[in-house]
Every structure is written in C-alpha cells, then in structure tokens.
C-alpha positions in Angstrom: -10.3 10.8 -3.9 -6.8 8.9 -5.4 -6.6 5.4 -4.8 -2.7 4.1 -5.2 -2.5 0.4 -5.6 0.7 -1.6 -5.3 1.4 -5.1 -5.2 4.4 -6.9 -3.7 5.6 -10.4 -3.0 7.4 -12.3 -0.2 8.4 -15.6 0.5 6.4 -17.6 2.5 9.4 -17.4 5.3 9.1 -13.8 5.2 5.6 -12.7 5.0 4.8 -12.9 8.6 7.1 -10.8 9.3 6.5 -8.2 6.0 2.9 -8.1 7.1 3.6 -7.0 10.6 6.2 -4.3 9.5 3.9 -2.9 7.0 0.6 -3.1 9.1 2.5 -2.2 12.4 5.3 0.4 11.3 5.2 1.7 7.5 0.9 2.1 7.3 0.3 4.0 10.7 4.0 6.1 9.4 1.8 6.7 6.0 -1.5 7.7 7.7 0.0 10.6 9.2 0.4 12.1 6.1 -1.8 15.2 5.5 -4.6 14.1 3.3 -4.1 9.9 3.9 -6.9 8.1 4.2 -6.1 4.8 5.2 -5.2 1.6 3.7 -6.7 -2.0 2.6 -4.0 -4.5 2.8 -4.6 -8.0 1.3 -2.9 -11.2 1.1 -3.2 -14.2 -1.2 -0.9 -17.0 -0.4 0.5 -18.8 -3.8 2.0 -21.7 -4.2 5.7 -20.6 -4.1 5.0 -17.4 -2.6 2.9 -15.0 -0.9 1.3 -12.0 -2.7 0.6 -8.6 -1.1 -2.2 -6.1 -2.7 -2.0 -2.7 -0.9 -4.5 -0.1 -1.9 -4.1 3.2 -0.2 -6.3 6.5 -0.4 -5.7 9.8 -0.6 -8.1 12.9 -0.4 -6.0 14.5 -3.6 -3.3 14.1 -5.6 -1.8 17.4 -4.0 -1.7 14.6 -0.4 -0.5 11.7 -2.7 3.0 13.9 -3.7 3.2 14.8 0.1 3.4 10.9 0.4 5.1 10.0 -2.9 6.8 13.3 -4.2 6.7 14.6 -7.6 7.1 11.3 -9.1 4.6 9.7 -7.5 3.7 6.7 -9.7 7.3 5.3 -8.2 6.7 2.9 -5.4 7.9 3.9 -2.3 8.9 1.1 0.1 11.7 1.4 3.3 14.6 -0.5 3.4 13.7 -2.9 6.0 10.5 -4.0 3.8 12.8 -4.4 0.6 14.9 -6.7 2.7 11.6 -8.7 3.2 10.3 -8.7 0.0 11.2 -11.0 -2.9 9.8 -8.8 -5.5 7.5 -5.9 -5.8 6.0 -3.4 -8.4 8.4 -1.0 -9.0 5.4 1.8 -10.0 2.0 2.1 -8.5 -1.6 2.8 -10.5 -3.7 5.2 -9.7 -7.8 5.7 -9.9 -9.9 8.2 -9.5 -12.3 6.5 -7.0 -16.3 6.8 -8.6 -18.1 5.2 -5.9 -17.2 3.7 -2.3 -19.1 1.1 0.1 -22.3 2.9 2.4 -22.2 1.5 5.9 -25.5 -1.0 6.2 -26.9 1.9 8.8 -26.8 5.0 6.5 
C-alpha cells in the first residue's frame, strides 16, 4: 500500500468552503479510482491561515498513476480548489505504508 500526502493552505474566509469541495466533490471523484483506498483529511487552523493535511492511499503505485499519471509526485488539484486555496504543495510524498491501525475487535 502507497500513501500520497499533500498539504495545502486557505484563508480562513475560504476554508469552509475548500473543505466541503474537497470532502464533498474532489475525495468521493478520487475514490472511484481503481485501486483508491480512501482518504484522511486534517485541518489545523493557524493564526493567519488554515492548513490542510490530506493523506490518501492507494493499493499500488500501478492505482496511484491511474490517479496521478506518469508523473505522479505532481499534485493534482481542480480548478475550483486552486481558486480556494492560498497556497499548496506543488508535489506530494510518498510512503510505503509498514503498519496500519487494528480495529479494537480484531
């Protein structure tokens, strides 16, 4: 398993309405890709700003190019999110996940 983590930033005028674009439009658009599985999305409001932490998982790096395309390590974010966004990482790490939470009832 890939995970893909990105970080971007907003003002705190537009983070509202980043948050529900990416949570309600670009994430569900995303986990339809072939080998996507799923997303944690966190938010840390700053002083001046808020920041967003978005780390996304993919089975293989074969399903992260069917996201991302050849050059994956290039973010990938819509136009109607850039026109949110004050800033964000153009390029996105990637780790090969070791070890994942167990549910409590395993």
């Amino acid at each position: 398993m890939i995970g893909r983590l990105w970080r971007a930033w907003a003002t705190a005028d537009s983070a509202d309405a980043y948050e529900h674009l990416l949570r309600n439009e670009i994430l569900p658009e995303l986990d339809a890709v072939e080998g996507c599985l799923g997303a944690y999305v966190m938010r840390r409001d700053l002083d001046e700003e808020v920041e967003f932490v978005v780390l996304h998982f993919f089975d293989s790096l074969d399903a992260l190019r069917r996201f991302a395309g050849d050059n994956y390590e290039a973010a990938v974010v819509p136009e109607p999110a850039r026109k949110l966004l004050a800033r964000f990482d153009t390029t996105a790490q990637h780790y090969e996940v070791r070890a994942q939470p167990t549910p409590a009832d395993s």
